[in-house]
C-alpha positions as CSV (number, residue, x, y, z in Angstrom):
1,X,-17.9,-34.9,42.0
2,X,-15.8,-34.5,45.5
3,X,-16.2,-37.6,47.3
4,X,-16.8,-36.3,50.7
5,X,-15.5,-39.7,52.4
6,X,-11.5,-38.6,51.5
7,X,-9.1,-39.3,54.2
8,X,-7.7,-36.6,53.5
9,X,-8.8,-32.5,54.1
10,X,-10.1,-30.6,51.2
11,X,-7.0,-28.6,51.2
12,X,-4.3,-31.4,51.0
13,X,-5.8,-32.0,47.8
14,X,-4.4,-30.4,43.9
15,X,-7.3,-30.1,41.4
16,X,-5.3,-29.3,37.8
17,X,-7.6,-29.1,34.7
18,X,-8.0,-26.6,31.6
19,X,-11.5,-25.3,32.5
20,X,-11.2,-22.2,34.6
21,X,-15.2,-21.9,35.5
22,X,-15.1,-26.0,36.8
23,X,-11.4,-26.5,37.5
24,X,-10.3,-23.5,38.7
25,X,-13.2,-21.7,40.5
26,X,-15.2,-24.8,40.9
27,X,-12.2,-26.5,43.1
28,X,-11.6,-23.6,45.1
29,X,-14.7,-23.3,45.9
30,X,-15.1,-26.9,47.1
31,X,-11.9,-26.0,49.1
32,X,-9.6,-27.6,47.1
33,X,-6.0,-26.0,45.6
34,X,-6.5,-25.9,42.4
35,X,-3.9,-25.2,39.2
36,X,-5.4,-23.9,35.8
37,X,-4.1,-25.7,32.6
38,X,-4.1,-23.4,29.5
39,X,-4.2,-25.2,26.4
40,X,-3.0,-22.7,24.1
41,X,0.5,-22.0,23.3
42,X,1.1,-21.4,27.3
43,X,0.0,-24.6,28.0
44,X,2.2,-26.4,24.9
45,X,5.4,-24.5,26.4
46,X,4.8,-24.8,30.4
47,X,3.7,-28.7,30.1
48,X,7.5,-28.9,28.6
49,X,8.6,-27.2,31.5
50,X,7.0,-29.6,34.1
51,X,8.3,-32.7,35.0
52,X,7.4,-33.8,38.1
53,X,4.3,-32.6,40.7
54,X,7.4,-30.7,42.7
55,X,7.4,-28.0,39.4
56,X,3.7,-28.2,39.5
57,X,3.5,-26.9,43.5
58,X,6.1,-25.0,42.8
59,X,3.8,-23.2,40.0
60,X,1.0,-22.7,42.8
């Protein structure tokens, strides 16, 4: 659940997760970036690729 007391706006914040419906949509629509996670074999050979939360925003 978004704790509404963050010091920090809504869209300061990254959301990643695997569930598009929750993660994805759900984020967004609490005003939130969000990046999607697939854990097929996209996810197994992007999650080699990212190193640090730079590649990750870069990604966005």
């Amino acid at each position: 659940m978004l704790d509404r007391t963050m010091p920090v706006p809504g869209s300061a914040v990254l959301h990643i997760g695997d569930n598009v419906e929750h993660d994805l949509h759900g984020a967004r629509a609490a005003g939130l970036q969000a990046l999607h996670l697939d854990r097929g074999q996209a996810f197994a050979e992007s999650s080699q690729r990212i190193t640090t939360l730079d590649a990750v925003l870069g990604m966005l």
